[in-house]
C-alpha positions in Angstrom: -42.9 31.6 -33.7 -42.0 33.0 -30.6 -41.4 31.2 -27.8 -42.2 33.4 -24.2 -39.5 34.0 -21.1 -42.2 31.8 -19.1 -41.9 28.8 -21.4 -38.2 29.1 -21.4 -38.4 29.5 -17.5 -40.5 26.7 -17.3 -38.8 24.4 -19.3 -34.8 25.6 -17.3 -37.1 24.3 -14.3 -38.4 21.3 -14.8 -34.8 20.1 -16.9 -33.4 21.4 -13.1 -35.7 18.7 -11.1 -35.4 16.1 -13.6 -31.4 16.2 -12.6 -32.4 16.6 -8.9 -34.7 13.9 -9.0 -32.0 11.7 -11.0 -29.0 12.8 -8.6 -31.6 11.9 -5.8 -31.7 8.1 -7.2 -28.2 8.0 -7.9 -27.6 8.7 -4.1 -29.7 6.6 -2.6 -28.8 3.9 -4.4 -24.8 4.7 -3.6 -23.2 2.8 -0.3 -20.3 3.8 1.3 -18.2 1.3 3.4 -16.6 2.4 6.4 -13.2 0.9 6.6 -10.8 1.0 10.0 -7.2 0.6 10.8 -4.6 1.7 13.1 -1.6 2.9 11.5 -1.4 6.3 10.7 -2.6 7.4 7.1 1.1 7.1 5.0 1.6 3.4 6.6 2.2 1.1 4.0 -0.5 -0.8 3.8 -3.1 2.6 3.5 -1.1 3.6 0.5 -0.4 0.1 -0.9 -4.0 -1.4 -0.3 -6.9 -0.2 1.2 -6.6 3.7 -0.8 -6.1 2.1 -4.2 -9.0 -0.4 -3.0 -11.3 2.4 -2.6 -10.8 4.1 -6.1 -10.9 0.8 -7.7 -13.8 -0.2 -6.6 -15.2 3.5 -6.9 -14.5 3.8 -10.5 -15.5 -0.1 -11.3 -19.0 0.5 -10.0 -19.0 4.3 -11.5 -19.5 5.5 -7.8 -22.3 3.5 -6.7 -19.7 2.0 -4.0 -17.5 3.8 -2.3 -15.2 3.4 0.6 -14.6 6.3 3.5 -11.0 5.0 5.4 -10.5 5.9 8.7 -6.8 5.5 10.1 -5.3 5.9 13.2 -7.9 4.3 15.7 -10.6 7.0 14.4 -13.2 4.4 14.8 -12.2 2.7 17.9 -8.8 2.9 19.6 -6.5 -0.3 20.0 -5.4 -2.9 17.2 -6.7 -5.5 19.3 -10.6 -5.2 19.3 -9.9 -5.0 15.2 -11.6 -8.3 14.6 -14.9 -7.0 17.1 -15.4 -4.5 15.1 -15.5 -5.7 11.9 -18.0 -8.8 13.5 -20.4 -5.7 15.5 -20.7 -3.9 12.3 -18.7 -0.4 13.9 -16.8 -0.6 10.6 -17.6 -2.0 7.4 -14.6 -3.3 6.7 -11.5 -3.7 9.1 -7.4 -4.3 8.8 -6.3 -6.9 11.3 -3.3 -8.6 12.6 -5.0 -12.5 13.2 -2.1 -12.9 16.1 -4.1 -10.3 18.1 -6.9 -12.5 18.4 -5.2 -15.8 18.7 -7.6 -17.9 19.5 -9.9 -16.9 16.9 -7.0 -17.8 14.5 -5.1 -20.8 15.6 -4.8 -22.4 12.3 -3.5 -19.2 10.3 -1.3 -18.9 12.8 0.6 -21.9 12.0 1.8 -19.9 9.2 4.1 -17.9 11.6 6.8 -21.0 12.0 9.9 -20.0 10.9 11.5 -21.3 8.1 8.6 -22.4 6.3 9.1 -19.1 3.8 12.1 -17.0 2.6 9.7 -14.1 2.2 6.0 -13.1 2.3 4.9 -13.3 -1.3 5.8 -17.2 -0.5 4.1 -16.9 2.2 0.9 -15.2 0.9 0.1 -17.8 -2.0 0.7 -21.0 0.2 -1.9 -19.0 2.2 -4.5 -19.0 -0.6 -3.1 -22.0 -2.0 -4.9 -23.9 0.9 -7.6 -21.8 2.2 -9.7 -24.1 2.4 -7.6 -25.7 5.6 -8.3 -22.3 7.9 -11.1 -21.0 6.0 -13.4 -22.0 8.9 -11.9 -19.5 11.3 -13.0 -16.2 9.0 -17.1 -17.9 9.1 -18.2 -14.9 11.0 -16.8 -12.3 8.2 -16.5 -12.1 4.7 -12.6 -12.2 3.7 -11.5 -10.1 1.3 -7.8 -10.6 1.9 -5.4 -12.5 4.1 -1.4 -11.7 3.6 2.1 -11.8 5.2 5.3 -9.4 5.1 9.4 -11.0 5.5 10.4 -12.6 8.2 10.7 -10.2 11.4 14.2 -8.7 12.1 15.8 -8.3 15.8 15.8 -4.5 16.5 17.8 -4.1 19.9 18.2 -1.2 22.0 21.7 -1.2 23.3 23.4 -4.6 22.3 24.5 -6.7 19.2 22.5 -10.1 18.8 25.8 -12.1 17.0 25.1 -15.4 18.3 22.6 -17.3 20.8 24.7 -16.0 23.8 24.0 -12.8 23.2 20.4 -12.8 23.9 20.6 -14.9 27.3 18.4 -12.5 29.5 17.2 -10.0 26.3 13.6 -8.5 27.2 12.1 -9.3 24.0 8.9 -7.8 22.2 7.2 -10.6 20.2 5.1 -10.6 17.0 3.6 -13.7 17.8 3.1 -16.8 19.9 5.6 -19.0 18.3 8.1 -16.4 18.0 7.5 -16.0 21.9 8.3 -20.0 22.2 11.2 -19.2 20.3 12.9 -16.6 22.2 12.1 -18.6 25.4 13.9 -21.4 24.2 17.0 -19.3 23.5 17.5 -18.1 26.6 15.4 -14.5 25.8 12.7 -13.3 27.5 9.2 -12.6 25.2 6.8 -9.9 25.8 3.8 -9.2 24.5 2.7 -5.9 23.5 0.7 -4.4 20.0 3.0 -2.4 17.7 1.9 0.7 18.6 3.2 0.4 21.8 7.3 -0.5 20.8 8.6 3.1 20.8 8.1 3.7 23.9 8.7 0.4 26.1 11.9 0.6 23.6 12.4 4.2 24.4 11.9 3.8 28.5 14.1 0.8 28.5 11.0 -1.6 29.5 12.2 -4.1 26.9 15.6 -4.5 24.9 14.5 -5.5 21.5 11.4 -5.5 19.1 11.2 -8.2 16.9 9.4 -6.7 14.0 9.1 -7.1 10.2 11.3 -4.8 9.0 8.4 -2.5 7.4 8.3 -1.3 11.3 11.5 -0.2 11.9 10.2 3.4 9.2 6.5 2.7 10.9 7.1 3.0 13.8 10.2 5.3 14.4 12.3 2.2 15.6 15.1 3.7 13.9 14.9 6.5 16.7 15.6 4.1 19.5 17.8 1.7 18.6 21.9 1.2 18.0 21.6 -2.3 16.2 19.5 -4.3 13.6 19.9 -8.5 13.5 18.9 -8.7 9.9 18.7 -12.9 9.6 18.1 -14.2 12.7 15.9 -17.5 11.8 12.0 -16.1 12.7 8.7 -15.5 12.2 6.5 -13.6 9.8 3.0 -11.9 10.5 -0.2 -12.5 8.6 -2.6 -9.5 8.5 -6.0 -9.7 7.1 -9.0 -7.6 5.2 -12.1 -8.3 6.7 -15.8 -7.2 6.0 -19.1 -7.0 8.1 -21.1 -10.1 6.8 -24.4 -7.5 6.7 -22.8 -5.5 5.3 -21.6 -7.8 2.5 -25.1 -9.1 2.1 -26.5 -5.8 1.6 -24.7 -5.3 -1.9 -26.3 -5.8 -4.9 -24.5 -9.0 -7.0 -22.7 -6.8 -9.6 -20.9 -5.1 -6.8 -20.4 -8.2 -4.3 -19.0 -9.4 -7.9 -16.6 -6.1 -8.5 -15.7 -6.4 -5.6 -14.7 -10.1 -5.2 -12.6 -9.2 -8.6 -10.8 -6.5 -7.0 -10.0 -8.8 -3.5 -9.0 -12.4 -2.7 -5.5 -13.5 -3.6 -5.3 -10.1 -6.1 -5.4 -7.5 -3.0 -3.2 -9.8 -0.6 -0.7 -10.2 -3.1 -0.7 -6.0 -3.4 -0.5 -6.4 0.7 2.6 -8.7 0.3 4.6 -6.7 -2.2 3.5 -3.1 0.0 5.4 -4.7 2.9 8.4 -5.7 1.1 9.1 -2.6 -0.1 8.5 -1.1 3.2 10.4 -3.7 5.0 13.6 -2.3 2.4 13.0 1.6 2.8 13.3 0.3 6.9 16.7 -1.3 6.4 17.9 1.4 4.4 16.5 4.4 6.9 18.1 2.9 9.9 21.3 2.7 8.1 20.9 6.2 7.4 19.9 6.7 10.8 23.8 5.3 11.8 22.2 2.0 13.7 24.4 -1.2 12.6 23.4 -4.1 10.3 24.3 -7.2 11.6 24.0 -10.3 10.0 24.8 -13.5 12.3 27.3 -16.6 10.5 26.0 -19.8 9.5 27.5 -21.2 12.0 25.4 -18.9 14.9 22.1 -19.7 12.7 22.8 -23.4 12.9 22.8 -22.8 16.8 19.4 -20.9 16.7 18.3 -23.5 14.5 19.2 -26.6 16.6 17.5 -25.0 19.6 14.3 -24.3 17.7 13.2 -28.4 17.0 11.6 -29.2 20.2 9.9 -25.8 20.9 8.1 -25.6 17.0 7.2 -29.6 17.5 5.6 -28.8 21.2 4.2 -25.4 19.8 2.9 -27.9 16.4 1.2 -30.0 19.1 -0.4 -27.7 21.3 -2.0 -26.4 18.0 -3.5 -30.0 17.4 -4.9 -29.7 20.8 -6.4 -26.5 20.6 -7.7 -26.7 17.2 -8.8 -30.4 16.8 -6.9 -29.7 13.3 -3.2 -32.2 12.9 -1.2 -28.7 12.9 1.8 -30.8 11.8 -0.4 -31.3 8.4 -1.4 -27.6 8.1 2.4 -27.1 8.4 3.5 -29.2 5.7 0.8 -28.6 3.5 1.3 -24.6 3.5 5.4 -25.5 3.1 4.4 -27.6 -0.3 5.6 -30.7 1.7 
């Protein structure tokens, strides 16, 4: 039997509509999550989390999920309105330092104290190891991951930091609050400022030394403006966190709230820990290249930052009490295993 060109015709169109029509449900049923930092696309923690986030969770929900990252500020300039963003809904899902909202994250921040870790991966699972102690401060998102890099390092512009003399007077850029208590009680001067801004107040002479994890010194071109590195100076580490509009979470469907719980929690931050260690190396070793000096201070000078740091992290432990209504000194020893 024959079969006509209009059969055949007929037949190519209505397989071509019944693939239109199916593409057409496959599309509205597919979500893509906006997500929003401020480093520039190759920072570490684009390449080490949130671009392998987005193709795991692509290819675990066969593209019904998808993630569109925007770097660089493109969805709002300034690290510090991070945490609004994420709670407004203008992204989906945000990257955050907690110590830009402080307040908001008193309890995490305890954390920070120096000396409670040798490095971040430490740092990270004591973290998740007792969530449920700072939990209460990440209510108004849904946390997907909560991490830290190595203890900052003392990038100076113009002079060696050997011993606690040395930094008498030093202008000092602080990650933190408790580094700032720090650096005040040895004689430095702490100033405040986001990341983004080191380079140049470095650069201009505004302040004498960044005290960054050493992921920063590639980051952020510190390598450009500096003549020395204090490698072990006793200090702080940064947290950083992974947050997600609560709507937007509650607008999944469970398998993909479930896919993507598998692919976050203490899995991703652990991925956020390790990406800044091997950052923090490939800094070292660029600023070497880069002809600024190493320096690592004696035993005897980091028993002499040591000694002066007991009364400023009790006082700093106590006002923590206060403004949480939480015994910081128990947080403390809890997230040191103590």
């Amino acid at each position: 039997m024959k079969v006509g060109v209009g059969h055949i015709r007929t037949k190519a169109m209505a397989a071509i509509a019944s693939a239109a029509i199916a593409f057409g449900i496959q599309s509205a049923s597919a979500e893509e999550l906006k997500v929003a930092h401020f480093m520039p696309s190759m920072h570490p923690m684009d390449q080490g989390v949130m671009s392998p986030l987005a193709e795991d969770i692509d290819a675990a929900t066969g593209g019904e999920l998808t993630m569109r990252i925007y770097p660089s500020g493109e969805l709002g300039k300034g690290p510090v309105q991070q945490y609004k963003r994420v709670v407004t809904g203008v992204a989906d899902i945000v990257f955050g330092i907690p110590e830009y909202t402080p307040k908001q994250f008193a309890k995490t921040g305890v954390v920070h104290i120096p000396g409670l870790f040798a490095n971040g991966t430490d740092a990270t699972n004591a973290l998740w190891d007792n969530i449920a102690l700072i939990e209460d401060e990440y209510d108004q998102t849904k946390l997907l991951g909560l991490w830290a890099n190595n203890p900052s390092v003392l990038v100076t512009r113009e002079k060696p930091v050997r011993t606690l003399a040395d930094i008498q007077g030093m202008k000092i850029r602080t990650p933190n609050p408790v580094m700032a208590t720090l650096v005040e009680a040895w004689g430095g001067i702490p100033v405040s400022m986001p990341t983004t801004d080191a380079y140049n107040a470095m650069n201009t002479g505004v302040i004498d030394a960044v005290m960054i994890g050493p992921s920063g010194i590639r980051s952020y071109k510190l390598n450009e403006t500096a003549k020395y590195v204090t490698t072990n100076i006793p200090t702080a580490l940064d947290s950083f966190y992974l947050l997600m509009n609560k709507s937007s979470w509650d607008s999944l469907s469970d398998d993909q709230k479930a896919k993507l719980d598998a692919l976050t929690g203490r899995e991703i931050s652990l991925k956020g820990a390790e990406a800044f260690y091997k950052a923090g190396q490939a800094g070292l070793e660029l600023a070497k290249e880069s002809g600024v000096e190493l320096v690592e201070i004696t035993p005897e000078a980091e028993a002499e930052f040591r000694a002066k740091m007991t009364d400023a992290l009790n006082t700093f432990l106590d006002k923590k009490s206060e403004e949480t209504g939480a015994d910081a000194h128990a947080i403390a020893a809890a997230l040191s295993g103590k």
